[in-house]
C-alpha positions as CSV (number, residue, x, y, z in Angstrom):
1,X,0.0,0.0,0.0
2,X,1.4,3.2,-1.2
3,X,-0.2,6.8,0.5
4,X,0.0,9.7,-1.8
5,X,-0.8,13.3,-0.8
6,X,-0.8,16.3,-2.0
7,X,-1.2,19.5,-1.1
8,X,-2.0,22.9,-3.3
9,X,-1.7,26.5,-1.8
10,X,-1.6,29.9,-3.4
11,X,1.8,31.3,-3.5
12,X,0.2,34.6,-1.7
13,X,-2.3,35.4,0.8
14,X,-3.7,39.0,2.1
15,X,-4.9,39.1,6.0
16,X,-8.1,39.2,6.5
17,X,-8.9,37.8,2.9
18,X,-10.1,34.2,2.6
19,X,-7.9,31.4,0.7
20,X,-8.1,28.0,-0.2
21,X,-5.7,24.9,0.7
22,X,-6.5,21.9,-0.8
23,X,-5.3,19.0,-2.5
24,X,-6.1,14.8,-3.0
25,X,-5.6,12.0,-1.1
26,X,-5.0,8.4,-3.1
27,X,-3.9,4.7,-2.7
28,X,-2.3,2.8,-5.1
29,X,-3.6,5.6,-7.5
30,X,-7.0,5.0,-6.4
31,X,-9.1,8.0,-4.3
32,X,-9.6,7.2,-0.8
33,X,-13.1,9.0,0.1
34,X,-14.4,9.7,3.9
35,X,-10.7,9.9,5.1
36,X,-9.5,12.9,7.2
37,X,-6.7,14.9,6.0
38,X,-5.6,17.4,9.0
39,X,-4.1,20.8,7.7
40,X,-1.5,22.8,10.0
41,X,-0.5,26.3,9.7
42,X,2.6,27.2,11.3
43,X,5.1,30.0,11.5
44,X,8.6,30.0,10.1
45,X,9.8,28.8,13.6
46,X,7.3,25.7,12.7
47,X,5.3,26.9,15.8
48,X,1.7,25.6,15.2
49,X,-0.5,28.5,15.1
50,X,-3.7,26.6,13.6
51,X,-5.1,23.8,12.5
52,X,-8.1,22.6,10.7
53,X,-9.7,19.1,9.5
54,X,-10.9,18.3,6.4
55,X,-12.5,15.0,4.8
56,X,-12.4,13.7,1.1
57,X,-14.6,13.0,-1.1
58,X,-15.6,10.4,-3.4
59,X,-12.8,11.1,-5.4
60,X,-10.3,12.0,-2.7
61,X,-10.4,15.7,-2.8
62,X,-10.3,17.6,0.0
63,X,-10.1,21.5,0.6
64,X,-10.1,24.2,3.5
65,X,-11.0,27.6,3.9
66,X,-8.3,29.8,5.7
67,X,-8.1,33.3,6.7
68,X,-4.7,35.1,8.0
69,X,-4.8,37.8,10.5
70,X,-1.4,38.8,10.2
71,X,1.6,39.2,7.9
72,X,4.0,37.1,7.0
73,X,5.4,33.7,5.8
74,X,3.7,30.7,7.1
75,X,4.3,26.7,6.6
76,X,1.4,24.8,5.8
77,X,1.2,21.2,6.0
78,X,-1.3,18.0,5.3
79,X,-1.3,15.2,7.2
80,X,-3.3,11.8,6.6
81,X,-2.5,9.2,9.0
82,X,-4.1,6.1,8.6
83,X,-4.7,3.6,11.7
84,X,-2.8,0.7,11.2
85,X,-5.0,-3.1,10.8
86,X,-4.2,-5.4,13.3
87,X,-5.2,-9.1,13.4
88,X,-7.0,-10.2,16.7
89,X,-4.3,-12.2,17.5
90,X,-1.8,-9.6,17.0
91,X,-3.3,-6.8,18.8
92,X,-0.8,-6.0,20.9
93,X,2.0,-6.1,18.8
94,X,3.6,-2.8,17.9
95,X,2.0,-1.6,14.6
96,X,2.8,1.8,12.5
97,X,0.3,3.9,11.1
98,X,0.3,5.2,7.3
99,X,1.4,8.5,7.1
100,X,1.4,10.6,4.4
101,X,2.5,14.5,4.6
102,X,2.7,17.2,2.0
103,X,4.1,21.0,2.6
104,X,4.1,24.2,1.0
105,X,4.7,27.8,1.8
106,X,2.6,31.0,1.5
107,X,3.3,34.1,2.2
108,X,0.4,36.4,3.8
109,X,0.4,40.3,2.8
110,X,-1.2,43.3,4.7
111,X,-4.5,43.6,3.9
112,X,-5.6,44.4,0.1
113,X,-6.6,47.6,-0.8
């Protein structure tokens, strides 16, 4: 099982104004729907100033609304982490999760004029 995520975010922002993260969610190629994809905002220091959840849809889409309320350059990042399946008889055995993380960067502006 191969994870693949991706995430898409405009290369600028303006506090106050409204903008869009988003991106897809597959395995093997194949959309996962009804999975959660959790989206951090965080500064340069990779402080986490905000986070959101999202959930795909039936083709593994998923996006979020996101306003800044001050200037600067923030780190965004998706995370999907998926439960590992454990056999009965193995259930406790130590057992990773699928994780799958994409990044970007955007830079917010003062407000628009």
């Amino acid at each position: 099982m191969a994870y693949y995520l991706t995430l898409e975010v405009p290369s600028k922002g303006y506090v106050g104004s409204e903008v869009t993260f988003k991106g897809r969610l597959t395995e093997d190629g194949a959309p996962l729907a009804g999975e959660t994809v959790k989206i951090v905002v965080m500064d340069e220091s990779y402080n986490i100033l905000d986070y959101d959840i999202a959930t795909t849809n039936a083709e593994g889409y998923y996006s979020v609304k996101y306003v800044f309320t001050s200037p600067g350059t923030y780190l965004v990042k998706a995370i999907y982490e998926r439960p590992a399946k454990i056999p009965e008889w193995a259930k406790y055995a130590a057992a990773a999760a699928a994780v799958a993380t994409a990044s970007a960067a955007i830079y917010a502006a003062a407000k628009k004029r």
